[in-house]
Residue frames as qw, qx, qy, qz and C-alpha x, y, z in Angstrom:
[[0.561, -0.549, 0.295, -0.545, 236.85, 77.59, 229.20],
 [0.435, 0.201, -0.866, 0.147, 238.19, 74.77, 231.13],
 [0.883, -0.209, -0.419, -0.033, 237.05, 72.51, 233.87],
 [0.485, 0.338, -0.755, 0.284, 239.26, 71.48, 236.40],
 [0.735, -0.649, -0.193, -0.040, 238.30, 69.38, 239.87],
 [0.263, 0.429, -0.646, 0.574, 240.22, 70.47, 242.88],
 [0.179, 0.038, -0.883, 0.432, 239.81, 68.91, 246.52],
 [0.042, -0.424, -0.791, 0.439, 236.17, 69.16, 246.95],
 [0.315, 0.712, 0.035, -0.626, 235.39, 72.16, 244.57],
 [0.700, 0.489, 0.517, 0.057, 234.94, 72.81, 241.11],
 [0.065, 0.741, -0.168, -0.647, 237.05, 75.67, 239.57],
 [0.516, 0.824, 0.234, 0.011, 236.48, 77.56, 236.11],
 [0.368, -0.432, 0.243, 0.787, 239.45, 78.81, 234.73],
 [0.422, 0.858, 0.197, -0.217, 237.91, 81.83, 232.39],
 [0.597, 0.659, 0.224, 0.398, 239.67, 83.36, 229.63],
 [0.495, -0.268, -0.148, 0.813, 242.38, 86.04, 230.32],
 [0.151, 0.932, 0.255, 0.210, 241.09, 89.82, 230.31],
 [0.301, -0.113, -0.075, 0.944, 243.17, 92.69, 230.54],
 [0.265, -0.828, -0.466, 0.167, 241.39, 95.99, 232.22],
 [0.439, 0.393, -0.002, 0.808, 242.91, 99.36, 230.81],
 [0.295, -0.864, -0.260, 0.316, 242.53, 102.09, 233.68],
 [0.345, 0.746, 0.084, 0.564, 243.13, 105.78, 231.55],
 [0.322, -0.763, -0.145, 0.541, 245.21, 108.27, 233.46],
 [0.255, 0.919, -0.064, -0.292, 246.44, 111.84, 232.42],
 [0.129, -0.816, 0.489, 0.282, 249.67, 110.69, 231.89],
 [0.009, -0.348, 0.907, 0.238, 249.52, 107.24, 231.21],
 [0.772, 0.103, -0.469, -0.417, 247.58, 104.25, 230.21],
 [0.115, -0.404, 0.850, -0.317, 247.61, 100.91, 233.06],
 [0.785, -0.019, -0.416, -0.458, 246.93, 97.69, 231.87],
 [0.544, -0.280, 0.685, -0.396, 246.00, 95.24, 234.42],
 [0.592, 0.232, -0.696, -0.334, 246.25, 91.14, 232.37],
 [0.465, -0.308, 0.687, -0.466, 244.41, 88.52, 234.77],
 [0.621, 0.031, -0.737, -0.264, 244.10, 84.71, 234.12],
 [0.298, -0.198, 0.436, -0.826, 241.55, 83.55, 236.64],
 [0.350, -0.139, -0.857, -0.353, 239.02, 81.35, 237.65],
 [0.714, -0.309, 0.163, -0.606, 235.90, 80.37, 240.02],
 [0.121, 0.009, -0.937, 0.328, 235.95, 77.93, 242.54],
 [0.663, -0.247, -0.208, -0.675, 231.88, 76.45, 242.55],
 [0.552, -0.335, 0.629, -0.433, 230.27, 74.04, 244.75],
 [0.815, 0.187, 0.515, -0.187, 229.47, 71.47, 242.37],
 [0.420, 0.025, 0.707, 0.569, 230.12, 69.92, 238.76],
 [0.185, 0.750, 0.635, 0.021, 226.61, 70.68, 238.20],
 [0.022, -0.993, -0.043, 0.104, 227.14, 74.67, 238.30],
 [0.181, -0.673, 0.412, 0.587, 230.83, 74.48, 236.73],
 [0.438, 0.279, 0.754, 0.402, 228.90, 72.66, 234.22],
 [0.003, 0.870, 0.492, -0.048, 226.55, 75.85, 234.09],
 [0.181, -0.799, 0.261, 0.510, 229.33, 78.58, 234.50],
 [0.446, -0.451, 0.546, 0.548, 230.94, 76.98, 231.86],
 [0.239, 0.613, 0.751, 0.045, 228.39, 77.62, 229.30],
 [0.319, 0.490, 0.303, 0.753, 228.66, 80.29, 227.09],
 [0.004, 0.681, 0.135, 0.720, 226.33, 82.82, 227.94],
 [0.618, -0.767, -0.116, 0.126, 226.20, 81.77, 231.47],
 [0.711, 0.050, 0.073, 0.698, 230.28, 82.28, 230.80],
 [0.234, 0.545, 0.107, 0.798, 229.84, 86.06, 229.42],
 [0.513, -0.810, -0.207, -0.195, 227.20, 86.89, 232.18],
 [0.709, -0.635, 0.077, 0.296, 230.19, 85.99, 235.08],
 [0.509, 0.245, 0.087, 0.821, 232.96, 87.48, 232.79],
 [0.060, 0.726, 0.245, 0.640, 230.92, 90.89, 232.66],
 [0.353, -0.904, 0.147, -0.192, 230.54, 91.38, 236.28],
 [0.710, -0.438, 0.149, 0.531, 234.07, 90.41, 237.41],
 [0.436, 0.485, 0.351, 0.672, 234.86, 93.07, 234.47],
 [0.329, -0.805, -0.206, -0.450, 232.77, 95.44, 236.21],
 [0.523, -0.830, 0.040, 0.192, 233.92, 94.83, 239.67],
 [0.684, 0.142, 0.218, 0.681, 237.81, 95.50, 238.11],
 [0.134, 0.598, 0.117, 0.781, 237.41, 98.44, 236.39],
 [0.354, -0.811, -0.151, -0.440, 235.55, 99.65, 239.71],
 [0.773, -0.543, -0.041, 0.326, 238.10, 98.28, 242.02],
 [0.678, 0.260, 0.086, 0.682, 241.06, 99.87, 239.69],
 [0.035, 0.770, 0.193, 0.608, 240.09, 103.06, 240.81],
 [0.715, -0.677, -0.046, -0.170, 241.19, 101.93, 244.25],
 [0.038, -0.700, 0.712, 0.030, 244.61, 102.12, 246.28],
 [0.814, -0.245, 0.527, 0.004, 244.00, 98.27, 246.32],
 [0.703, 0.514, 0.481, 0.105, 245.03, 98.61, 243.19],
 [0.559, 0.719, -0.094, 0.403, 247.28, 101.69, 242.20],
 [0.517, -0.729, 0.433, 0.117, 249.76, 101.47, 244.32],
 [0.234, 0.576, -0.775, -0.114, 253.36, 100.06, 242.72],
 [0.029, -0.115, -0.991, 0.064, 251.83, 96.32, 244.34],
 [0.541, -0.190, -0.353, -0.739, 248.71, 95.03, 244.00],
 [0.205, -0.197, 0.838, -0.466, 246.69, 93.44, 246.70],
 [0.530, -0.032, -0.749, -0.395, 245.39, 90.61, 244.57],
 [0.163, -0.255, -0.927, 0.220, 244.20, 88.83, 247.93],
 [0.223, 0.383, 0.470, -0.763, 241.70, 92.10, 248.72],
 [0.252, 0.308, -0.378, -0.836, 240.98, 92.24, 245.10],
 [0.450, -0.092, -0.815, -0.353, 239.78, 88.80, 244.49],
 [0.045, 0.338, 0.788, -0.513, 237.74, 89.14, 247.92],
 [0.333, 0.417, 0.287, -0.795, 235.89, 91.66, 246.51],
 [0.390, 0.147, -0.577, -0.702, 235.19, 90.11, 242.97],
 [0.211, 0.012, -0.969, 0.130, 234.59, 87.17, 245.10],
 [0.032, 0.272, 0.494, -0.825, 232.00, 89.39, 247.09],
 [0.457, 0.495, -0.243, -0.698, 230.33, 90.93, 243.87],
 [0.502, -0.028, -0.713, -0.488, 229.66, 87.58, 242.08],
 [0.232, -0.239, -0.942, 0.048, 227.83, 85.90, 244.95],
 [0.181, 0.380, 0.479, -0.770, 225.72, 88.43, 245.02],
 [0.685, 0.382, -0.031, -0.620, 224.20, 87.83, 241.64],
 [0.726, 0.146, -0.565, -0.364, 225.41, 84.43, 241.17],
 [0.894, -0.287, -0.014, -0.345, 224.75, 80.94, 242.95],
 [0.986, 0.038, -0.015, 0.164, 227.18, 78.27, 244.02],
 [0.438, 0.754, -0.308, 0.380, 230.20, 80.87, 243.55],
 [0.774, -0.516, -0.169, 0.326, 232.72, 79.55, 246.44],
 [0.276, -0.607, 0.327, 0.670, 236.26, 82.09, 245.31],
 [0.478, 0.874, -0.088, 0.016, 237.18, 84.01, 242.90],
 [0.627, -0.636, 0.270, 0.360, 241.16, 83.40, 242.15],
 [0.336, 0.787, -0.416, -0.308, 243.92, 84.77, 240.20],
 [0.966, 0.096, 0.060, 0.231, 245.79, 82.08, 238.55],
 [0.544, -0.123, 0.049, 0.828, 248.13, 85.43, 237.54],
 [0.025, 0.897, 0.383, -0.221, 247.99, 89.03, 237.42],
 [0.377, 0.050, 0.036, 0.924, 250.53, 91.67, 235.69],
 [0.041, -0.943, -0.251, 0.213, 250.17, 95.27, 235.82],
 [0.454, 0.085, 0.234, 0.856, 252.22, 97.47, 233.12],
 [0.074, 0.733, 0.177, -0.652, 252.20, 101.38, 232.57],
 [0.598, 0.301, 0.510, 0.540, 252.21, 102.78, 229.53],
 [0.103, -0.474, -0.044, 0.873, 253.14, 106.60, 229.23],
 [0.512, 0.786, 0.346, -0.011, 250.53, 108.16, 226.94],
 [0.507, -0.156, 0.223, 0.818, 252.18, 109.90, 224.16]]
């Protein structure tokens, strides 16, 4: 987990996840490197803290997997700006200080079940 100050915020850059969303035919993995923008040092000292770390991994995990199930999201483009509103939406409801949620990068590959 990293640190980094930008212009008045704090942002986390987390750990890259990839989010596998099963269809009949195929397999789509979704590979995001990402971070949180907080209000303070103080609370990207706190995010950045293990278990406070897993806690804000799990639900931005959660909202994924539940957003993949959405056109914002299978369609042939993703709309990474609606996507990271809503993760953005979903962590400041169970955590403090959370200013944005942002992709640093996002891919999205198929993979034809065999």
């Amino acid at each position: 987990y990293e640190i980094t100050p930008v212009t008045g915020v704090q942002t986390c850059a987390l750990p890259i996840l990839t989010v596998p969303v099963y269809k009949a035919s195929s397999i789509t993995y979704f590979v995001a490197d990402f971070g949180v923008a907080v209000t303070n040092l103080d609370l990207a000292s706190h995010y950045y803290d293990g278990q406070n770390a897993v806690r804000l991994r799990d639900q931005i995990m959660a909202t994924l997997h539940t957003v993949a199930e959405t056109q914002m999201m299978r369609g042939p483009e993703v709309d990474s700006d609606a996507v990271a509103e809503r993760v953005t939406q979903d962590l400041r409801k169970s955590f403090g200080g959370i200013e944005d949620f942002i992709f640093l990068s996002l891919y999205k590959t198929d993979v034809p079940r065999g």
